[in-house]
C-alpha positions as CSV (number, residue, x, y, z in Angstrom):
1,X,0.0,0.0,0.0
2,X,1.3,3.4,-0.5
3,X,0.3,5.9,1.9
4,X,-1.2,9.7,1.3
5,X,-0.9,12.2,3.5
6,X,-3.8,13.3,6.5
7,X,-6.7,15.0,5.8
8,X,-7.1,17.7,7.7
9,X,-10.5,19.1,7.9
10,X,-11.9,21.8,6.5
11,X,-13.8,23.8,9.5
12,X,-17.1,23.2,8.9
13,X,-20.0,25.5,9.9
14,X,-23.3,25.5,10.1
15,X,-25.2,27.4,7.3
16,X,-27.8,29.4,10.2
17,X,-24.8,29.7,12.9
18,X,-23.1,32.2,10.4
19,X,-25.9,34.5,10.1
20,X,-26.5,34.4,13.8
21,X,-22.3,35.1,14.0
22,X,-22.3,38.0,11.6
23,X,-25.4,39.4,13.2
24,X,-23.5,39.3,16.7
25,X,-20.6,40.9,15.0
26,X,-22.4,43.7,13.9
27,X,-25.5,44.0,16.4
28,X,-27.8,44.0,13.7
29,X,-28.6,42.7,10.0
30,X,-28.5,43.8,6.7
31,X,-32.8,44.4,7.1
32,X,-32.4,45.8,10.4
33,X,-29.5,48.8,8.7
34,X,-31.6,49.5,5.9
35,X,-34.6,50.1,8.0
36,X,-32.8,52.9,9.7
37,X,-32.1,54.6,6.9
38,X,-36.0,54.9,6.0
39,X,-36.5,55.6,9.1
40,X,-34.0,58.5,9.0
41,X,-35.5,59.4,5.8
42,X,-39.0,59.3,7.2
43,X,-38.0,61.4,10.0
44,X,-35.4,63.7,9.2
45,X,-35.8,67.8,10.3
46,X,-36.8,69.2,6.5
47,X,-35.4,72.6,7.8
48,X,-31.9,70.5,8.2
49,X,-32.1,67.9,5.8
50,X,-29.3,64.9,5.6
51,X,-26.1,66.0,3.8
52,X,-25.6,64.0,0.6
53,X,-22.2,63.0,1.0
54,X,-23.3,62.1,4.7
55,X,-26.0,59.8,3.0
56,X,-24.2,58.6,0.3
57,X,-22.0,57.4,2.3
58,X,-24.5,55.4,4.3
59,X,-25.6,53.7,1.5
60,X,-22.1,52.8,0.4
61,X,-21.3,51.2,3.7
62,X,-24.9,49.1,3.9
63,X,-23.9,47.8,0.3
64,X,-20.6,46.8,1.2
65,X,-21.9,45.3,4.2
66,X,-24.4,43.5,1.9
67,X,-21.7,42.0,-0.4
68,X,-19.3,41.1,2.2
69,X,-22.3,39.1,3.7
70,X,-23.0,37.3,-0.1
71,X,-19.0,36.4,-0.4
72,X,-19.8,34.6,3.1
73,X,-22.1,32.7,2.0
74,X,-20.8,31.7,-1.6
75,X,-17.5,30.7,0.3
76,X,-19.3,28.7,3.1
77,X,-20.6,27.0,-0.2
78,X,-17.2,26.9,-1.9
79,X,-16.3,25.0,2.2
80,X,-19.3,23.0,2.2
81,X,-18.3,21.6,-1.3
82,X,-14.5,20.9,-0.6
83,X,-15.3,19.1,2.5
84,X,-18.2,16.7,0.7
85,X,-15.3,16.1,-2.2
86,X,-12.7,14.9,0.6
87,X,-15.4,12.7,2.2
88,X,-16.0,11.3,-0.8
89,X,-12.4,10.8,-1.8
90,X,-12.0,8.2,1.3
91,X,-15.1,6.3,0.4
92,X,-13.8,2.5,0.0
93,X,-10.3,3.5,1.1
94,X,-8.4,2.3,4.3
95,X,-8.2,5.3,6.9
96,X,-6.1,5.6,10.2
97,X,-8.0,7.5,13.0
98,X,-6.4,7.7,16.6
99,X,-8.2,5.8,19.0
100,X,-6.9,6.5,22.7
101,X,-3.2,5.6,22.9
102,X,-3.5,3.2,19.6
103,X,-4.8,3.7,16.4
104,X,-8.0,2.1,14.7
105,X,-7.6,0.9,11.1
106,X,-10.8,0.5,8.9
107,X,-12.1,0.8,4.9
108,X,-14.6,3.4,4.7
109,X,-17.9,2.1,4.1
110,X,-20.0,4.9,4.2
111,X,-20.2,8.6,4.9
112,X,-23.7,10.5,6.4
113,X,-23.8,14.0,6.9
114,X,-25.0,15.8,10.0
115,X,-25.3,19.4,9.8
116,X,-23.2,19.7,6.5
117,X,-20.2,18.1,8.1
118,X,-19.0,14.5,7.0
119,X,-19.2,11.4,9.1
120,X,-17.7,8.6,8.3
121,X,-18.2,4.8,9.0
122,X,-15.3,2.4,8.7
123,X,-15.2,-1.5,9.1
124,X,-12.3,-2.9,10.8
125,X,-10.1,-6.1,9.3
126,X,-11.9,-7.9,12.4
127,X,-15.6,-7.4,11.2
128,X,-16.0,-4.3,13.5
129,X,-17.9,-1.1,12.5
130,X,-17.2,1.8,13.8
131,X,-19.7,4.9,12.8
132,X,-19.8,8.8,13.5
133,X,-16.7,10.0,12.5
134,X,-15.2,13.2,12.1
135,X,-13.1,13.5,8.7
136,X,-11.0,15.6,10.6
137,X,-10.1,12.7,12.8
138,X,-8.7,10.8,10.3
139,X,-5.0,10.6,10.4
140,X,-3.9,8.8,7.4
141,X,-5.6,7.4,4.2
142,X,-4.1,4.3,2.7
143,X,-4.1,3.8,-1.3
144,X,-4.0,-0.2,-2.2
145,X,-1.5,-0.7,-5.6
């Protein structure tokens, strides 16, 4: 057998934690920024109207807020894609994964996915099967000749 390197894992991340994340970062969302601008809008003295540059650049920093908060998502995608491709790359393959103070040698039988991260099941030369995990945990992949 020759042997190719670890995988290390992607970091995986659920799809509705990073809204809730980028929300915390910024105490509020994308919805929540433009409705304070109509508000302001609504509002506003009409003896003392907002300056132009002041509310151009408003709108300037909402729409950059916007597309940094599409490149997260299209790169969670990109993430999600790469780690479903090195899942799959293992299927039928012998993997290492520590185990303790040893190590526990298996093919990969199957993988499942539980909240967009890969699990994988391997059987053991001695008939065992061992489910539920983590790609990340797997240490070495062995390649038969």
């Amino acid at each position: 057998m020759a042997e190719v390197a670890a995988i290390g894992g992607a970091p995986t991340t659920n799809p509705a934690n990073v809204g809730a994340q980028a929300t915390n970062a910024f105490g509020l969302g994308f919805q929540d920024l433009l409705r304070i601008v109509l508000t302001q809008l609504t509002f506003q003295d009409p003896l003392k109207p907002i300056e132009n540059f002041e509310f151009v650049s408003q709108l300037a920093q909402f729409s950059q807020i916007q597309q940094t908060e599409t490149m997260s998502d299209r790169l969670l995608a990109i993430l999600q894609a790469s780690a479903t491709d090195q899942a799959t790359s293992v299927l039928g393959r012998i993997v290492d994964v520590p185990s303790g103070p040893g190590i526990i040698s298996g093919r990969v039988t199957s993988i499942v996915f539980q909240d967009g991260e890969p699990r994988l099941t391997i059987t053991t030369s001695d008939g065992r099967t061992i489910s539920n995990l983590a790609l990340a945990s797997v240490s070495r992949v062995a390649v038969e000749n």
